[in-house]
MARBA-712205 format. One record per residue (C-alpha): residue in one letter; x, y, z. Coordinates in steps of 0.25 Angstrom, whole numbers, padded with zeros to 4 digits, always signed. Layout:
BEGIN
aXYZ;...
//
This chain:
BEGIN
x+0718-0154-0690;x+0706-0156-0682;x+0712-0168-0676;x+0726-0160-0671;x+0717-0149-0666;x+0710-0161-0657;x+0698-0158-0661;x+0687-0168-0656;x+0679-0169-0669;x+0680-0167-0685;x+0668-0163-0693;x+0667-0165-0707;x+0655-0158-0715;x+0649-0169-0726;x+0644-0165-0738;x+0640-0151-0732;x+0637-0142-0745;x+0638-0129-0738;x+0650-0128-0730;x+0664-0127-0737;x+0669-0138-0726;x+0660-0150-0732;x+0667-0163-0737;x+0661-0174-0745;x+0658-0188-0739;x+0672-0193-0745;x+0679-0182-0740;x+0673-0184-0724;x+0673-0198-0722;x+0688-0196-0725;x+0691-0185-0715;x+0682-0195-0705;x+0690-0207-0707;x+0703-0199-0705;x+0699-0192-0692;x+0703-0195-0677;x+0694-0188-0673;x+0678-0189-0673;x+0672-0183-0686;x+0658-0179-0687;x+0652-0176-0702;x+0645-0163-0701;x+0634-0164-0710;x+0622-0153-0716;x+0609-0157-0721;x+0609-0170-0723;x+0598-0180-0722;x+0600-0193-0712;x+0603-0202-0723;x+0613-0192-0729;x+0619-0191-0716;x+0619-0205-0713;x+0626-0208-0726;x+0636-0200-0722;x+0637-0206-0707;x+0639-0220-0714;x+0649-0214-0724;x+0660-0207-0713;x+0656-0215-0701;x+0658-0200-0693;x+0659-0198-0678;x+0646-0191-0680;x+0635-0181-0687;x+0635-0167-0688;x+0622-0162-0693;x+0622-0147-0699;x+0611-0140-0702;x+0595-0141-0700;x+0594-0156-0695;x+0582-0161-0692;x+0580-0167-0676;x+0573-0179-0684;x+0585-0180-0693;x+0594-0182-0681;x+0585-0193-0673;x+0585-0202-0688;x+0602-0199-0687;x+0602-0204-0672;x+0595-0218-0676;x+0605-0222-0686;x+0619-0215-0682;x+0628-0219-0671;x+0636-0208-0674;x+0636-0192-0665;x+0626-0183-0673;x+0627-0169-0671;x+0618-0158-0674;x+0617-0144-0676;x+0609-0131-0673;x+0612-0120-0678;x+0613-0106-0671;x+0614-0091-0680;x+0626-0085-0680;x+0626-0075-0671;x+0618-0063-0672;x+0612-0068-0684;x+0600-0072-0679;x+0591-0075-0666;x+0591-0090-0661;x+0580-0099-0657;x+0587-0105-0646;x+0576-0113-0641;x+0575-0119-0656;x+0588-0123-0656;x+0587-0128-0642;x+0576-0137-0648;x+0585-0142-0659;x+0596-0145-0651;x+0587-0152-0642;x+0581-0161-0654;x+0594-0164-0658;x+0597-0169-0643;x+0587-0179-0644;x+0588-0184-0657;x+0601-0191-0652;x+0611-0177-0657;x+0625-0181-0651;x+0629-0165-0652;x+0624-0153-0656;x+0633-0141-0664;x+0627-0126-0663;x+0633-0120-0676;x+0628-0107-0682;x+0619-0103-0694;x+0622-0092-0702;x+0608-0086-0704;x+0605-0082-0722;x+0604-0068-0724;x+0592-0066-0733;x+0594-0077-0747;x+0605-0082-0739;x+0608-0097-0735;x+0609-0099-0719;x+0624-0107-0716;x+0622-0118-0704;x+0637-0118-0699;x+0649-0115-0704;x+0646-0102-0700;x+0660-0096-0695;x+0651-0088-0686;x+0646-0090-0671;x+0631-0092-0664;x+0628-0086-0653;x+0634-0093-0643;x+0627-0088-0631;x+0616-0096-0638;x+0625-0107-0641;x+0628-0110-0627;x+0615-0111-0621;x+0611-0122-0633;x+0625-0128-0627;x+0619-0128-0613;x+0605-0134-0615;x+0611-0146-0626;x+0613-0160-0619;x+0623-0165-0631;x+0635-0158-0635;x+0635-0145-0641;x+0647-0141-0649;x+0646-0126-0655;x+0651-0121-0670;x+0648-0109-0678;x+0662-0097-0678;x+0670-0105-0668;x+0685-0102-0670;x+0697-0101-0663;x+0694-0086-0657;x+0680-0090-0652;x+0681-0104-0647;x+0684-0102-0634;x+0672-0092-0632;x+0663-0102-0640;x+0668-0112-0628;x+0664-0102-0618;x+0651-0097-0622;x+0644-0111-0628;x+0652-0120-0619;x+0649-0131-0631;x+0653-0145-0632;x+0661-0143-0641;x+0664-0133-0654;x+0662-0137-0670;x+0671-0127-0680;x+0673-0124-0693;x+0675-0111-0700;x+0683-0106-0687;x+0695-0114-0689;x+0695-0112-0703;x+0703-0105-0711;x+0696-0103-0725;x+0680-0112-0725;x+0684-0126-0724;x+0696-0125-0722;x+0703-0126-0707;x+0714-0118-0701;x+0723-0127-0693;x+0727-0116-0684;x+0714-0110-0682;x+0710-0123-0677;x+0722-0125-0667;x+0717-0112-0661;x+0703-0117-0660;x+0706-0131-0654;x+0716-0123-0643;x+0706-0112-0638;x+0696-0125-0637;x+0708-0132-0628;x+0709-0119-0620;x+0695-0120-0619;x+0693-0133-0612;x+0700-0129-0600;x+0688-0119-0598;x+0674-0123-0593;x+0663-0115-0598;x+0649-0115-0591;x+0638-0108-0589;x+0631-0108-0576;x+0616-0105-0576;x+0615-0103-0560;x+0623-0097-0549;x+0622-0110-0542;x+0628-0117-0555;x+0639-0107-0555;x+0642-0110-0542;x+0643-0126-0542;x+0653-0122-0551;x+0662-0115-0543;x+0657-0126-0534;x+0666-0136-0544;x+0676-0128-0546;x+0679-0125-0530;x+0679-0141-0530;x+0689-0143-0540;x+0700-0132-0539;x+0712-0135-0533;x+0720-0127-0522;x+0729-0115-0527;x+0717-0112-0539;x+0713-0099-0543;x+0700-0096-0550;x+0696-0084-0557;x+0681-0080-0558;x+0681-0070-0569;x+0667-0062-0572;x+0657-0050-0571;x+0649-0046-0558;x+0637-0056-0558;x+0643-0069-0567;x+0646-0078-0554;x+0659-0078-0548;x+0654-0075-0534;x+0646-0086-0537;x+0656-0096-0542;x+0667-0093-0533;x+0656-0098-0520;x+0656-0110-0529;x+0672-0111-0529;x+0671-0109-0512;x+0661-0120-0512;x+0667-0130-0521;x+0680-0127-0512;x+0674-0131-0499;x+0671-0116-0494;x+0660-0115-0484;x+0661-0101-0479;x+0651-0093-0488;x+0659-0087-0500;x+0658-0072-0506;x+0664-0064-0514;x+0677-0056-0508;x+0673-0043-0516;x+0679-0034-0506;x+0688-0042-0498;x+0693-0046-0510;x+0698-0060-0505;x+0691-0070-0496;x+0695-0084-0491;x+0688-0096-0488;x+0691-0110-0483;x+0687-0123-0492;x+0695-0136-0499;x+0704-0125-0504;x+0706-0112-0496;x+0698-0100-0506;x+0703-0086-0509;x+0691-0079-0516;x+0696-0066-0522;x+0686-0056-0527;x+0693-0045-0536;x+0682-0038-0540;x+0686-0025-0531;x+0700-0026-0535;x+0705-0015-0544;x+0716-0024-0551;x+0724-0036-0550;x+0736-0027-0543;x+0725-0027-0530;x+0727-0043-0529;x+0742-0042-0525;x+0738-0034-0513;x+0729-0046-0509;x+0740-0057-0513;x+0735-0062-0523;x+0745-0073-0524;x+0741-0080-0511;x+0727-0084-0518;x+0732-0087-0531;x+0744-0095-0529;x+0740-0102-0515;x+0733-0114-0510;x+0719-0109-0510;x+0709-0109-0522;x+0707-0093-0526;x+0693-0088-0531;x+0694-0073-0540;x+0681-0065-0542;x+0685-0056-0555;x+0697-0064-0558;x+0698-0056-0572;x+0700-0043-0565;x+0715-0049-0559;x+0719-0058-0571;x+0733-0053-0571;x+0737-0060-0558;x+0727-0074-0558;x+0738-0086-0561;x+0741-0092-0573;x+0733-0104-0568;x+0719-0101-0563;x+0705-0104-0566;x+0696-0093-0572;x+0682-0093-0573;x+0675-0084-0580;x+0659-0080-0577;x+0649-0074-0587;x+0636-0067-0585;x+0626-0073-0595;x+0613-0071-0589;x+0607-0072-0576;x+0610-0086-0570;x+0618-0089-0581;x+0635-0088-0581;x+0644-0093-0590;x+0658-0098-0583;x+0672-0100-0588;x+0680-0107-0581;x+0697-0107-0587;x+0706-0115-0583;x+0721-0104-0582;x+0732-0113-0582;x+0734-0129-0582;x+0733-0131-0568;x+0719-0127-0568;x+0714-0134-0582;x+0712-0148-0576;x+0702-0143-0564;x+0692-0134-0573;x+0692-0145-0582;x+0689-0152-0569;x+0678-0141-0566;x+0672-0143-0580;x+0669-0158-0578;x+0662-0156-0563;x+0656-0144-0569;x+0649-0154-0579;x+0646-0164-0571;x+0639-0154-0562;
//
């Protein structure tokens, strides 16, 4: 199942006595030796030689250590195994409990150095009072506010887990921006137990996904050299749709645009002229609706000379004239997170345009 749904690894839980998923050593190294596709043994508790054992027994793609394990721990592993070793830390579930982000910062950190291939962020489901805690298989999400900025300080690959399903995917995408995702209990359809059509819908929303690029700038200058990329990259006759508050950057972004497309006038906003032109690579329609009272106002304007044409077209509040954009168009979606800080979506509408953000999203990471 998970090789049809193109999944890019299997994980399979080893001798694990609390979680209803767990197979014996028999029952794993037959699933490993019958996979196409890399299989990592998701272990819990276990000692190095235990784990080492089991390494020799399966011959896996890699470790995946749940639990409480030990940065010393990890350094003996790194001296002996050839193969990945991934860690984990642990995050409540959210609203349980406050996070000492710094500690995990810390962990994370240990991990890195101890010669970690790729770290999860899973959830812990704090005991009430003569309870037991559960470290993952949760079916319950972190704060993922929280999980994002562990994303962004990491220099390994991050995958998150903890409550992802089909319905909540794409946000998980958006919000951590993670390397990749590890699930469980949201493609299930009873404990253990996987639903083949919950995991269709997963592995699609992650395919509609990769045509977006999700980023979160930390200055108005980085915001800009973005904009800076994508002016250089776009094609004549592209729209591109900047979607988002007062104050998140689209003024911002759009200067970026002019610049990456060759403009050397200054560029402002066209909040009361409404439309403004500007010479470059490509000639630049920028279009500020912000004044208009509905889509019905862009007819007036003739909207389709800018949309259909030759020229690259630029809309502040794109959102507020949805109805009319074309079926193929580039959207980008700004947020508000704190001062300096902005997340940005960047959506590819429509074939046409999936190539060239994927095109953005590597000059953006090369950057």
């Amino acid at each position: 199942m998970a090789v049809e749904a193109e999944a890019d690894y299997l994980g399979v839980l080893v001798n694990v006595p609390i979680s209803e998923r767990s197979l014996t050593l028999e029952q794993a190294k037959v699933v490993a030796d019958s996979s196409r596709i890399p299989v990592m043994t998701l272990l819990y508790g276990m000692g190095v030689d235990e784990i080492i054992h089991v390494v020799d027994a399966i011959k896996p793609y890699g470790v995946h250590l749940l639990g409480k394990t030990p940065v010393k721990s990890v350094e003996e592993l790194r001296k002996i195994l050839e193969c990945q070793i991934w860690l984990t830390v642990y995050l409540p579930v959210k609203g349980q409990s406050e996070v000492n982000i710094d500690d995990v910062k810390g962990l994370m950190a240990g991990y890195e150095s101890a010669g970690a291939d790729a770290i999860v962020i899973d959830t812990v489901s704090v005991a009430q009072t003569g309870g037991q805690s559960r470290y993952g298989g949760t079916g319950k999400v972190a704060d993922w506010n929280i999980a994002r900025e562990l994303v962004n300080c990491a220099k390994i690959p991050v995958f998150l887990a903890g409550g992802i399903n089909p319905d909540n995917v794409k946000e998980a995408l958006r919000k951590v921006n993670p390397y990749g995702v590890d699930l469980a209990s949201g493609v299930e359809r009873v404990k253990g137990k996987r639903d083949p059509e919950k995991v269709k819908k997963l592995m699609q929303a992650v395919i509609e996904a990769s045509s977006e690029i999700y980023i979160v700038s930390q200055s108005p200058e980085y915001t800009k050299n973005i904009g800076k990329i994508m002016g250089e990259i776009v094609t004549e006759g592209s729209v591109i749709g900047l979607c988002g508050d007062l104050g998140s950057g689209k003024t911002t972004l759009a200067q970026g645009i002019a610049e990456g497309l060759g403009v050397k006038s200054f560029v402002t906003s066209p909040t009361f002229v409404i439309v403004a032109e500007y010479e470059g690579r490509h000639h630049l329609y920028y279009i500020d609706t912000y004044r208009l009272n509905s889509s019905g106002d862009m007819t007036e304007l003739g909207y389709e000379e800018f949309f259909y044409g030759n020229g690259v077209t630029v809309i502040e509040w794109a959102q507020k004239i949805e109805d009319i954009l074309p079926d193929e168009y580039i959207r980008v979606d700004l947020e508000y997170i704190s001062e300096n800080e902005r997340q940005i979506v960047i959506i590819a509408y429509g074939q046409r345009f999936v190539e060239l953000v994927e095109d953005i999203g590597k000059k953006i990471k090369e950057n």
